[in-house]
C-alpha positions in Angstrom: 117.9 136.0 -44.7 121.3 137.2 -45.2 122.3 140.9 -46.0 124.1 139.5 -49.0 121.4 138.2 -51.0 119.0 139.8 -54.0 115.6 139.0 -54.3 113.8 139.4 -57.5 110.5 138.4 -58.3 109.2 138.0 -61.9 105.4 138.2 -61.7 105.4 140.6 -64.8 104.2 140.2 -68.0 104.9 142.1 -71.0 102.5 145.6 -70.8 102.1 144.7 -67.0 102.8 147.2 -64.2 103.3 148.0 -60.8 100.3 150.2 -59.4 100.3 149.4 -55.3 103.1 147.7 -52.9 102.2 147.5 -49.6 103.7 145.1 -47.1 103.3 142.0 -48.3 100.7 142.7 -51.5 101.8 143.7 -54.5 99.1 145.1 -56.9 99.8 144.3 -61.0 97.8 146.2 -63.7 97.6 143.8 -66.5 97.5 145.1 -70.1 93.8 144.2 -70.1 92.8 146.4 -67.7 92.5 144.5 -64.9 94.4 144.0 -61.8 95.6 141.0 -59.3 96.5 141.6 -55.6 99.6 138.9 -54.8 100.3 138.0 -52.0 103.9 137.6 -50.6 104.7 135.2 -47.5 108.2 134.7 -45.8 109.2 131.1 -45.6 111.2 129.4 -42.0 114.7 130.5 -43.5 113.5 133.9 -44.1 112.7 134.2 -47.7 110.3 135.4 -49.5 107.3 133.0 -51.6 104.5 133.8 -53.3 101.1 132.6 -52.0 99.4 130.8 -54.4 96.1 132.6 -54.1 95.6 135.7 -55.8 92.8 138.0 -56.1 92.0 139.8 -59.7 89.7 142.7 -60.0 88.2 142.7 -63.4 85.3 145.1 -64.6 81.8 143.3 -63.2 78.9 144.6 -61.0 79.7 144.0 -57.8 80.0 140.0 -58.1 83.1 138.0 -56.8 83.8 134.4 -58.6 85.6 131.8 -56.7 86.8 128.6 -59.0 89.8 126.4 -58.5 92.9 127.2 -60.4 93.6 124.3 -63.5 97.2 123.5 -64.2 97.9 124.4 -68.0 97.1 120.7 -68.9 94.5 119.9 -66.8 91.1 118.4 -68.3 87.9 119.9 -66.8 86.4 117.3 -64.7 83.2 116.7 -63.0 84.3 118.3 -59.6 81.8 119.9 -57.6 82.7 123.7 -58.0 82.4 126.7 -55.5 79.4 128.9 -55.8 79.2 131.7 -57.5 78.9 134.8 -54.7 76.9 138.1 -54.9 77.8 140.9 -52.8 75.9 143.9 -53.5 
């Protein structure tokens, strides 16, 4: 990627802010309380994308959910889902 070019990336929403950056993860607060790791990838002509898998942290005990992402106008359908996972 060229010296000469400005890279912004708009992942903020209003009330949102920036509480960790490390290499390629950038950690959001959201206004809610809750946060989501994102993940940043460099494409073959250098620039930076977002992955499209993100991790939030929300208040729980110790459970992590896994369900596919539905697009805005997406009907729920009879898809098999991922399981539900326990860790502690």
């Amino acid at each position: 990627m060229s010296d000469q070019v400005e890279v912004e990336i708009k992942i903020l929403k209003d009330g949102d802010e920036i509480i960790g950056l490390w290499e390629n993860r950038v950690l959001i607060k959201h206004s809610d309380g809750s946060a989501e790791f994102f993940i940043l990838e460099i494409d073959d002509d250098g620039y930076p994308r977002l992955n499209n898998k993100t991790w939030k942290i929300t208040k729980g005990d110790g459970e992590i959910h896994i369900a596919p992402k539905k697009a805005p106008n997406e009907r729920s359908s009879k898809k098999k889902l991922p399981p539900k996972i326990i860790t502690f």
